[in-house]
C-alpha positions as CSV (number, residue, x, y, z in Angstrom):
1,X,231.9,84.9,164.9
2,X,229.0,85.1,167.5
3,X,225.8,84.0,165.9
4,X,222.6,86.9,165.9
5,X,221.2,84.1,169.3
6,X,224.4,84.0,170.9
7,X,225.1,88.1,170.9
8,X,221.2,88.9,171.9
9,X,221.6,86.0,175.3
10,X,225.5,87.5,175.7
11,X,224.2,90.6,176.1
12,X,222.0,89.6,179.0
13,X,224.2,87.4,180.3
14,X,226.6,90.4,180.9
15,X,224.5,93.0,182.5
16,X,223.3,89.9,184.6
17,X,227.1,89.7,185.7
18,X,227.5,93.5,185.6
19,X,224.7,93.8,187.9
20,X,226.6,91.3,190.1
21,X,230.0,93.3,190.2
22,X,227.6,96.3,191.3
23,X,227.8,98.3,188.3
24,X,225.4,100.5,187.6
25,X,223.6,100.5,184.0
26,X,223.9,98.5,180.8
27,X,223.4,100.3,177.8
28,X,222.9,99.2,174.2
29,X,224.4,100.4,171.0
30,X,221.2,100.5,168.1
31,X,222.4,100.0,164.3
32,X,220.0,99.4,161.1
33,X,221.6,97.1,158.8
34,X,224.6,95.8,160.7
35,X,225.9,93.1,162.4
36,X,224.5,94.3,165.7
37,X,221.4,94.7,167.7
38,X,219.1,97.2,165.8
39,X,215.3,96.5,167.7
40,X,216.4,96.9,171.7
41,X,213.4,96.7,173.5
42,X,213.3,92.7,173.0
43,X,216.6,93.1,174.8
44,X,215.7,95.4,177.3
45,X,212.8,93.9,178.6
46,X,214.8,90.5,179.2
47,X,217.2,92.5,181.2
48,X,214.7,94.4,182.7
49,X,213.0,90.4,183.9
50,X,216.3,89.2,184.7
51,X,217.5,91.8,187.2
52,X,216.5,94.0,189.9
53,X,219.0,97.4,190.3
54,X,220.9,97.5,187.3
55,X,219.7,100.9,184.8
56,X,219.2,99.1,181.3
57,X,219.3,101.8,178.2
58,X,220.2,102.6,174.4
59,X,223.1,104.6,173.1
60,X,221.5,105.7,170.9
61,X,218.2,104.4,168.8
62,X,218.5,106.7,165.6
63,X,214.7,108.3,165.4
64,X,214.8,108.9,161.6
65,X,213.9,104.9,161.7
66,X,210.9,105.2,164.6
67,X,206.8,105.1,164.7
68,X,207.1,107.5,167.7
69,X,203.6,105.8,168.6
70,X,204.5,102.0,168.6
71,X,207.8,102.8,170.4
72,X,206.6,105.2,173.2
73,X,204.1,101.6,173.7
74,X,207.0,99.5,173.7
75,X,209.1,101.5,175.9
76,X,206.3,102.0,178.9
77,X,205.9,98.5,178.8
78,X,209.8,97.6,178.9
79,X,209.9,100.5,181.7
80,X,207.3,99.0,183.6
81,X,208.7,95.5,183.9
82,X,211.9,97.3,184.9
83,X,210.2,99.0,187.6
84,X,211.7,102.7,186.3
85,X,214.9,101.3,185.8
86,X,215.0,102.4,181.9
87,X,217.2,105.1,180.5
88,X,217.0,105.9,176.4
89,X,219.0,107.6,174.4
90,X,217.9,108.8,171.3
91,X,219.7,110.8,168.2
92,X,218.9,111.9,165.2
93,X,221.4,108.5,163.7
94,X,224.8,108.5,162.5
95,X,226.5,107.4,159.1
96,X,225.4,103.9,158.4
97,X,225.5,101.0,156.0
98,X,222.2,101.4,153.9
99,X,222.0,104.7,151.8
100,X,218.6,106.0,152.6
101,X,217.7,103.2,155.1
102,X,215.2,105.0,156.8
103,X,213.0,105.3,153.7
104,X,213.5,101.7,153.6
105,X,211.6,101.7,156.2
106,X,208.8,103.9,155.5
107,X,210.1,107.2,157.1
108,X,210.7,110.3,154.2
109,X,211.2,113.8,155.6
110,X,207.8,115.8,155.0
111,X,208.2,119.1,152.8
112,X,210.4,121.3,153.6
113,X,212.6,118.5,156.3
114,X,215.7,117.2,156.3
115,X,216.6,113.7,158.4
116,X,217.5,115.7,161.3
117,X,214.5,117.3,161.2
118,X,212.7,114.1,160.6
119,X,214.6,112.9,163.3
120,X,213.2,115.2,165.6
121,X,209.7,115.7,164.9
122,X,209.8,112.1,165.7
123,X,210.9,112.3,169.2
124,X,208.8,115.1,170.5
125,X,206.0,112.9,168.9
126,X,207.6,110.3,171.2
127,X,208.4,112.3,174.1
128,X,204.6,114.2,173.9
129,X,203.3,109.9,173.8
130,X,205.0,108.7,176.8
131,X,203.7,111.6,178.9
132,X,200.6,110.1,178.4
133,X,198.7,112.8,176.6
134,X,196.2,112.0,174.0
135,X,197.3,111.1,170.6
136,X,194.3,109.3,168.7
137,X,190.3,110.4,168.3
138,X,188.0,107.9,170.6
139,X,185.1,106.1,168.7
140,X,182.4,106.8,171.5
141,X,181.1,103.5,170.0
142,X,184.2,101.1,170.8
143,X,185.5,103.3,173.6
144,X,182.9,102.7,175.9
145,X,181.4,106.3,175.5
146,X,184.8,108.2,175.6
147,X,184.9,111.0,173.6
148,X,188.6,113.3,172.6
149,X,191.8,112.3,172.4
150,X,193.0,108.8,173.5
151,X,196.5,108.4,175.2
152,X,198.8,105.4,174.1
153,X,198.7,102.1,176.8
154,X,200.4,101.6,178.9
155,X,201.8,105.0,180.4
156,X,204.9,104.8,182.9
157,X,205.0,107.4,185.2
158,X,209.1,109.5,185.0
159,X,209.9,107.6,182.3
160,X,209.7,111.0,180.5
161,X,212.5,112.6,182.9
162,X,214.6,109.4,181.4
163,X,215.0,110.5,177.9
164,X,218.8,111.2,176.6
165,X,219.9,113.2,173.5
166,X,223.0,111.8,171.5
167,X,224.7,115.4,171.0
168,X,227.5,115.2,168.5
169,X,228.0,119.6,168.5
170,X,227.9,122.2,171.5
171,X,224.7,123.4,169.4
172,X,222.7,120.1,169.8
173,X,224.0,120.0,173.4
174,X,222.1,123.4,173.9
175,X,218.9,122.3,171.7
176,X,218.5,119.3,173.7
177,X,218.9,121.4,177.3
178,X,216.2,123.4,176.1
179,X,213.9,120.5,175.2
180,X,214.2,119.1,178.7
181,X,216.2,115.8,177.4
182,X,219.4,114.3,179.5
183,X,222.7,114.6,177.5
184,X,224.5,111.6,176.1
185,X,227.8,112.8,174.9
186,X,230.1,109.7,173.1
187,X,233.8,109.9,171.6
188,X,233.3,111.5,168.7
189,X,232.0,115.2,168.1
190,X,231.0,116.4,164.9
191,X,233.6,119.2,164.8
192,X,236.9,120.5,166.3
193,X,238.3,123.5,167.4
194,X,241.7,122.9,167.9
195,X,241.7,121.9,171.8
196,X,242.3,118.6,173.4
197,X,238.6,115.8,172.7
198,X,238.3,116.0,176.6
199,X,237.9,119.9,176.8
200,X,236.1,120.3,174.0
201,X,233.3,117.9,175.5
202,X,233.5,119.4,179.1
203,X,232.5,123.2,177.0
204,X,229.6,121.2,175.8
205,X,228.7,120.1,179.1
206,X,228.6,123.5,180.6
207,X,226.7,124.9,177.8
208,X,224.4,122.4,178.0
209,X,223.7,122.8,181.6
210,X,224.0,126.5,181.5
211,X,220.6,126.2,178.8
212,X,219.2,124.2,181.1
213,X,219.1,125.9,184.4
214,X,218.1,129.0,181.7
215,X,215.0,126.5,180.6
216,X,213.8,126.1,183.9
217,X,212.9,123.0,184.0
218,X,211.7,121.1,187.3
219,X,213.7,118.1,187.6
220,X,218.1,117.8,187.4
221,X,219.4,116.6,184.5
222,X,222.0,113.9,183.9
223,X,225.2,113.9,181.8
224,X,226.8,110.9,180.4
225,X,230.2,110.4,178.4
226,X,231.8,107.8,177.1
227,X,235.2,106.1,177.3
228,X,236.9,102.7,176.2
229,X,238.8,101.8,179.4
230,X,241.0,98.7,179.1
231,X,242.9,98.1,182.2
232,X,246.3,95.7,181.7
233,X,246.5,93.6,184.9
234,X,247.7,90.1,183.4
235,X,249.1,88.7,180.3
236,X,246.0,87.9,178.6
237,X,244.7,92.1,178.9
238,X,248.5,91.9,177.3
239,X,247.8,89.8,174.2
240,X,244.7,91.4,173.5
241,X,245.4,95.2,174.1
242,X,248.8,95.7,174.7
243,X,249.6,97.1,171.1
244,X,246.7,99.6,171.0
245,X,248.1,101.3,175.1
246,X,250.1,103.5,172.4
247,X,248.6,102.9,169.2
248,X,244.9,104.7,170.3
249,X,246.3,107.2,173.5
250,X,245.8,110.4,171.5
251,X,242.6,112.2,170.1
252,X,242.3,111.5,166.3
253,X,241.0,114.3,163.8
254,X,238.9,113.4,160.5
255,X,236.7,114.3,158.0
256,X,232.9,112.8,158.8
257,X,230.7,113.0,155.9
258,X,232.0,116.2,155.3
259,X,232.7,117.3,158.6
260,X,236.0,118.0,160.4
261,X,235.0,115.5,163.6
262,X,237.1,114.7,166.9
263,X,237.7,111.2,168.0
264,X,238.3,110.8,171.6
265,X,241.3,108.7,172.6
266,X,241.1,105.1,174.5
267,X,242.6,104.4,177.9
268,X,245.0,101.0,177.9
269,X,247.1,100.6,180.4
270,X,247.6,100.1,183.6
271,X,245.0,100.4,186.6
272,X,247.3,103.0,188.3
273,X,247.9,105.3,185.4
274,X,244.2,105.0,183.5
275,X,242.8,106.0,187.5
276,X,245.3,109.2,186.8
277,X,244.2,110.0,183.2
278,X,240.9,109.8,184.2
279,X,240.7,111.9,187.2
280,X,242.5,114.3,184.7
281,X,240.2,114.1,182.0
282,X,237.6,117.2,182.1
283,X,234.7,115.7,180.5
284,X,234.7,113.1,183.1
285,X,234.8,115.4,185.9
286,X,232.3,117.6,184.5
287,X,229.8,114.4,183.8
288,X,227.7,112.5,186.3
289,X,227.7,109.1,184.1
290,X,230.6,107.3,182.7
291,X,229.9,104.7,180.3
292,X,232.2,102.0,179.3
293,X,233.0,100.3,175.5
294,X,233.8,96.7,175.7
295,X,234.7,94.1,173.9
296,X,231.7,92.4,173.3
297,X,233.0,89.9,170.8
298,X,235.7,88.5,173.5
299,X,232.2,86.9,175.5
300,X,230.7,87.2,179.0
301,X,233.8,85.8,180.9
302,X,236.3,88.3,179.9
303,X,233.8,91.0,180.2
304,X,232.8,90.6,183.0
305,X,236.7,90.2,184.7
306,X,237.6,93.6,182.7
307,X,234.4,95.2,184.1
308,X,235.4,93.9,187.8
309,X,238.8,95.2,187.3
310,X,237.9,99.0,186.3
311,X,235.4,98.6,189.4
312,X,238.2,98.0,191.7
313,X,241.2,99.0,190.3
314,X,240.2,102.6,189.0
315,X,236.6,104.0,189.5
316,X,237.3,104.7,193.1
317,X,239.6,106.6,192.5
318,X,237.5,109.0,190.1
319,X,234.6,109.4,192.4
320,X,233.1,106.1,192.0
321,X,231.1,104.0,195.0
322,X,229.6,100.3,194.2
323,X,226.0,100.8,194.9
């Protein structure tokens, strides 16, 4: 088991190499309580010093746990070492280990909340932060004669048009399109109306960019979904994942803390059939972004090789250039 050290320097160790292969972003699952990285800008920022092209990003950082203040501080500063390159995603959380973690941590919905609404009310705190308006009275006296409302420091200039909502429902989809936030759409959705995981998140697509263009906003919004893609081109892709090619090929259907959910299915097989599935799947046509599980706990080395396999083996033939 890797130790807390060795996950944190894997992890840049692999965008390093991902950056390498010419792949485009490296984004960051963000869990409370677990066994996995729950404060990413650390991370981030050592990415962001380590590399030059490569997007760096969460997926997602549950906002029930946030000081919208101190983050929107740490994120400017992680965007500006970057140069721009940071992309967040942000949610109102998922299940997790703690009962009541964010409380733990200070956070209580105000009268009236729930944790979604929590949730929220925190990120357009955030969002209203890192667009540089003022957020705190000036002491004329300390503030060398400034008087109104100070901004948070630093400020980085479009990191506001980089902001991603973790939509889990057509409805959120549509809230976040109004709110002028990117959509980050995973493989799970928080309900199920009979038709195949793929279709289901391409309506969500076009609802959410239907509320956009009806929002009016001034900049084009991106649309990410995610997929675990596990190309089999030698015996050790065998050992590890030969099993699951029929084991995790169809959509599952459950019951999420009290809500009939769909789990989108993997893709294990071979190069020539997953670059088929794909170009067949309509969420991934209807997306801009494709983001890739992996294996984290199988290290940088066979990361990287299944990374550089999906790059040449089967992105290109779903629309997919090396930059």
């Amino acid at each position: 088991m890797q130790s807390p050290r060795e996950a944190l320097l894997q992890g840049i160790d692999l965008a390093i190499a991902a950056e390498e292969l010419g792949i485009d972003g490296a984004f960051f699952r963000v869990h409370h309580f677990a066994r996995q990285q729950a404060s990413p800008f650390p991370l981030l920022a050592a990415i962001a010093a380590r590399t030059s092209r490569i997007e760096m990003g969460t997926g997602v950082i549950d906002m029930r746990y946030e000081n919208p203040l101190y983050m929107a501080e740490e994120a400017a500063a992680t965007d500006l070492i970057s140069d721009g390159r940071l992309q967040l995603g942000v949610s109102r959380g998922s299940p997790e280990p703690a009962r009541n973690g964010a409380a733990t941590f200070g956070y209580t919905p105000a009268e009236g909340e729930d944790a979604g609404d929590m949730a929220r009310r925190h990120t357009a705190q955030f969002r209203h932060a890192i667009a540089g308006h003022g957020v705190a009275q000036a002491d004329p006296q300390y503030a060398g004669g400034a008087t109104g409302l100070l901004p948070i420091q630093p400020t980085s200039s479009g990191l506001p048009e980089r902001i991603w909502w973790g939509a889990g429902t057509r409805k959120t989809a549509v809230w976040a399109a109004q709110q002028g936030m990117n959509l980050m759409s995973s493989t799970l959705l928080t309900e199920d109306t009979g038709v195949p995981f793929d279709q289901l998140q391409a309506e969500q697509i076009q609802l959410f960019r239907q509320a956009w263009v009806e929002a009016g906003h001034n900049f084009e919004p991106r649309v990410s979904v995610s997929r675990s893609v596990i190309p089999i081109v030698d015996d050790e892709d065998e050992y590890y994942f030969g099993l699951r090619s029929q084991a995790d090929s169809r959509d599952q259907v459950g019951i999420l803390e009290g809500t009939r959910s769909r789990f989108g299915k993997s893709y294990t097989g071979s190069p020539d059939s997953l670059a088929e599935e794909l170009a067949n799947d309509a969420a991934v046509q209807a997306a801009d972004t494709l983001m890739l599980t992996v294996p984290n706990q199988l290290g940088v080395d066979y990361n990287a090789k299944l990374l550089g396999n999906v790059a040449k083996y089967i992105a290109p033939a779903i629309g997919w250039t090396r930059t």
